[in-house]
C-alpha positions in Angstrom: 7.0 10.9 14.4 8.1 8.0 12.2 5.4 6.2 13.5 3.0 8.7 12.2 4.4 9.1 9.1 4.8 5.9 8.3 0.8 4.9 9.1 0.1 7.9 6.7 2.3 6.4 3.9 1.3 2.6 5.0 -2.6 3.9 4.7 -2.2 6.0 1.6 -0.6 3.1 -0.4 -3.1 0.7 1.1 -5.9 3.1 -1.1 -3.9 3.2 -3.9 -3.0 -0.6 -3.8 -6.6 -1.7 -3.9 -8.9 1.6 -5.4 -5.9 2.9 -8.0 -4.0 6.2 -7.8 -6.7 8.8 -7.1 -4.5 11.1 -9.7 -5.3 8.8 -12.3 -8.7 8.1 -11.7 -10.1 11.8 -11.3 -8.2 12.0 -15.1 -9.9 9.0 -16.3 -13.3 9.7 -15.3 -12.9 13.2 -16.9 -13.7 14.0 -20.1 -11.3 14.7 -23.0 -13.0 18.3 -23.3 -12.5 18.4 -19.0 -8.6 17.4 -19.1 -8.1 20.0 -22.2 -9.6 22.7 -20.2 -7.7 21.6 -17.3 -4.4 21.5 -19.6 -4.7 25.7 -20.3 -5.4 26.4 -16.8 -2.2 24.9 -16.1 -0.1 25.6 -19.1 -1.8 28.8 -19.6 -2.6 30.8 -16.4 -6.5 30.8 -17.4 -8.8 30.7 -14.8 -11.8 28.0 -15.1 -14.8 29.6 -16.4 -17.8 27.4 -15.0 -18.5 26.5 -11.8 -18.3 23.3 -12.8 -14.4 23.8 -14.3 -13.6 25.5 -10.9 -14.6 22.1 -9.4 -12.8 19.9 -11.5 -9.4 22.2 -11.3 -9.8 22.7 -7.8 -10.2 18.7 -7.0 -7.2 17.5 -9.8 -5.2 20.4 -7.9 -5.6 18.9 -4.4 -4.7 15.2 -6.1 -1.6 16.6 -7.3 -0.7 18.1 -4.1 -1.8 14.9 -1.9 0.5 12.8 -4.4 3.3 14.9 -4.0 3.1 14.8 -0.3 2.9 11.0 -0.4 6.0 10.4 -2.5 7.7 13.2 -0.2 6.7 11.4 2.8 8.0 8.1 1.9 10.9 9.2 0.4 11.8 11.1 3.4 10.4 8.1 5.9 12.9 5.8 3.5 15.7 8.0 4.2 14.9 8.3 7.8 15.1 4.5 7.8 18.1 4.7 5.8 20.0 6.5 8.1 19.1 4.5 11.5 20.8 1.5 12.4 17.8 -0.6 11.8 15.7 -1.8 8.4 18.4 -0.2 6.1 18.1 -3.4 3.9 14.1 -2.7 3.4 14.7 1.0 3.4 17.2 0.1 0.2 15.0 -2.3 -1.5 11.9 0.3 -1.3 14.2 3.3 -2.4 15.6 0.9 -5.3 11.6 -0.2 -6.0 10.6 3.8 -6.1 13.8 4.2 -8.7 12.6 1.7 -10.6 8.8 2.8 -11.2 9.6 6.5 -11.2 12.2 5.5 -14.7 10.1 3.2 -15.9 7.2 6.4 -15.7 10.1 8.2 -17.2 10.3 6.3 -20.1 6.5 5.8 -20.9 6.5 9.7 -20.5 9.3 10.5 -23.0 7.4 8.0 -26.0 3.8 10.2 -25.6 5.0 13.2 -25.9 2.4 14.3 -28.9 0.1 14.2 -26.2 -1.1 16.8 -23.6 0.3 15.9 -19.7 -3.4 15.1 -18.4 -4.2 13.0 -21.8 -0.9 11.4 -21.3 -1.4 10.5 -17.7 -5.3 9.7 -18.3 -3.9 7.0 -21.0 -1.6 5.2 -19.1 -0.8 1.3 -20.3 -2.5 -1.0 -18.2 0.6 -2.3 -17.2 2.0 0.8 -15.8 -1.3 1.0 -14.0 -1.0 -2.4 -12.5 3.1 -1.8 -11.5 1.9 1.1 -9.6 -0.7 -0.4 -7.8 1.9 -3.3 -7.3 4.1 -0.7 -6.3 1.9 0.9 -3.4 1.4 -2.7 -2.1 4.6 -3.0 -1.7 5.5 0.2 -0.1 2.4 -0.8 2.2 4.0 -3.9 3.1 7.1 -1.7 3.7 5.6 0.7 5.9 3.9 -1.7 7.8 7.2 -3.3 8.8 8.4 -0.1 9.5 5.3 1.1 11.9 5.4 -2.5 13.7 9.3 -2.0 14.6 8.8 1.9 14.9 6.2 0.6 17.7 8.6 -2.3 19.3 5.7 -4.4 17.9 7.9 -6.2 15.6 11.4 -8.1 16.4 14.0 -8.5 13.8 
């Protein structure tokens, strides 16, 4: 099992590394009229009107669910690390990595506040782009190191 979860994680962060958080790019090719509508489905309880709407709700609802099970998974896979007798020290540095992002996020959250969630997350700085695509390479990395000795691939 930590084999498999770890490929999952290792091949997730690999797409993010290199293509960008899928998240953030659905938001960014959306319109500013498409992430409004998508903001009172959400905050509101309305349900999309076009086809169209239906679409774009339906595919930003997936992303949010297939990011939430990513950062589950690796959390979890860290902490199953964590708790074995082997890797703790990359387990650590990962977790401490994930910390780091997640309050650096955090704080860029807290200072757009005027805006909506989806135009806030569609506006990103560049360089909290970059640190999370940083980020997934190194949780790729990670994961790979973890799969190899998961496998007995890998001695250290």
């Amino acid at each position: 099992m930590l084999s498999l979860i770890a490929w999952v994680v290792l091949v997730y962060s690999v797409r993010v590394a290199g293509w960008g958080n899928p998240l953030y790019v659905c938001l960014r090719q959306a319109s500013e009229a498409e992430r409004f509508r998508i903001q009172q489905v959400a905050s509101e309880g309305r349900f999309p009107a076009s086809p169209d709407e239906q679409r774009l709700v339906r595919s930003f609802s997936r992303l949010v669910i297939l990011e939430l099970v990513a950062v589950v998974a690796e959390i979890g896979l860290l902490l199953w690390v964590l708790g074995s007798d082997r890797l703790r020290w990359l387990a650590i540095a990962l977790l401490a990595k994930n910390l780091g992002v997640a309050a650096l996020s955090w704080r860029q959250a807290r200072q757009s506040r005027e805006l909506s969630v989806m135009d806030s997350l569609a506006c990103l700085p560049g360089w909290l782009v970059w640190l999370d695509r940083g980020s997934a390479l190194l949780s790729a990395a990670g994961c790979l190191v973890i799969f190899l000795d998961a496998n007995h691939l890998l001695k250290i």
